[in-house]
N, C-alpha and C positions, 0 to 999 in steps of 0.2 A: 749808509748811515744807520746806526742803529739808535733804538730811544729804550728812555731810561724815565724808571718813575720813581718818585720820591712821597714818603708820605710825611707830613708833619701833620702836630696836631699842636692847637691854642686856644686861647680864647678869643681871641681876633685873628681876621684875616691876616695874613704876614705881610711885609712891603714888599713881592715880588712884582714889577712889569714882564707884559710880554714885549720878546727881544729883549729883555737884560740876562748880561753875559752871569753867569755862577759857576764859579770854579771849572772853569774852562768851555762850557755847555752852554747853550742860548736857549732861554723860555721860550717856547711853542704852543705851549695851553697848560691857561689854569683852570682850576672846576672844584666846587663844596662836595663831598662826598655826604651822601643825603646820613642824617645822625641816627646814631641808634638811641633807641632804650633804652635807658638801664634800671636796674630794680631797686626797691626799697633796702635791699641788703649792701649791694655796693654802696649805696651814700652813704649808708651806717656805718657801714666801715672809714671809708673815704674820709669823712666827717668827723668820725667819733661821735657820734650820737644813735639813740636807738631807733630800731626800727619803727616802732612805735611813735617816736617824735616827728622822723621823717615823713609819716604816711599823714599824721595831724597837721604840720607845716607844707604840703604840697598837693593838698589834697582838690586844691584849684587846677592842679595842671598835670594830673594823673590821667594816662590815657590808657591803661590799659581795665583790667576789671577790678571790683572789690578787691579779689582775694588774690590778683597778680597784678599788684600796685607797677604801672610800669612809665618813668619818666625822662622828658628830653634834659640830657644831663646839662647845657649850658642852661637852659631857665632855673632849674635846680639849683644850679650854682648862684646866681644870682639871688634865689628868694632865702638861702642857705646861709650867706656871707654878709648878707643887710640886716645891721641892726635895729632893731624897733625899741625908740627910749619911751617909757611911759613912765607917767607921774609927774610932778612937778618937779618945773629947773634948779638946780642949786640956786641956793641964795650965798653970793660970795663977802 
């Protein structure tokens, strides 16, 4: 019997069990592959925002140094995608 590995990548875990049959194969083990880093330039990009914006809006969850801003990309996303309303509500 030979194995076979698959990588996906999401923001959530996918709906696999183990022993569910996929495409002719049975789940055996599932496991998080521990996250990387990524830099203040990727999200810039990713994002379309500047470096500079990213490094001000993340700068609570920057793990690396001043000057090699380096962050876990799903928290990133997260603090990236939520908007913050300020000022007062419309009046309709």
């Amino acid at each position: 019997m030979a194995r076979y590995t698959i990588t996906v990548e999401a923001d959530r875990p996918p709906q696999i069990m183990l022993g569910q049959e996929i495409g002719g194969a049975t789940v055996k083990e599932l496991k998080e592959v521990d996250i990387e880093l990524v830099s203040a330039a990727h999200l810039a990009q990713k994002y379309n925002l500047s470096v500079t914006t990213i490094r001000d809006k993340l700068v609570s969850i920057n793990q690396g140094t001043p000057g090699k801003a380096l962050y876990n990309p799903r928290l990133a996303h997260d603090l990236l995608t939520t908007r913050v309303r300020r000022g007062r509500p419309r009046a309709n």
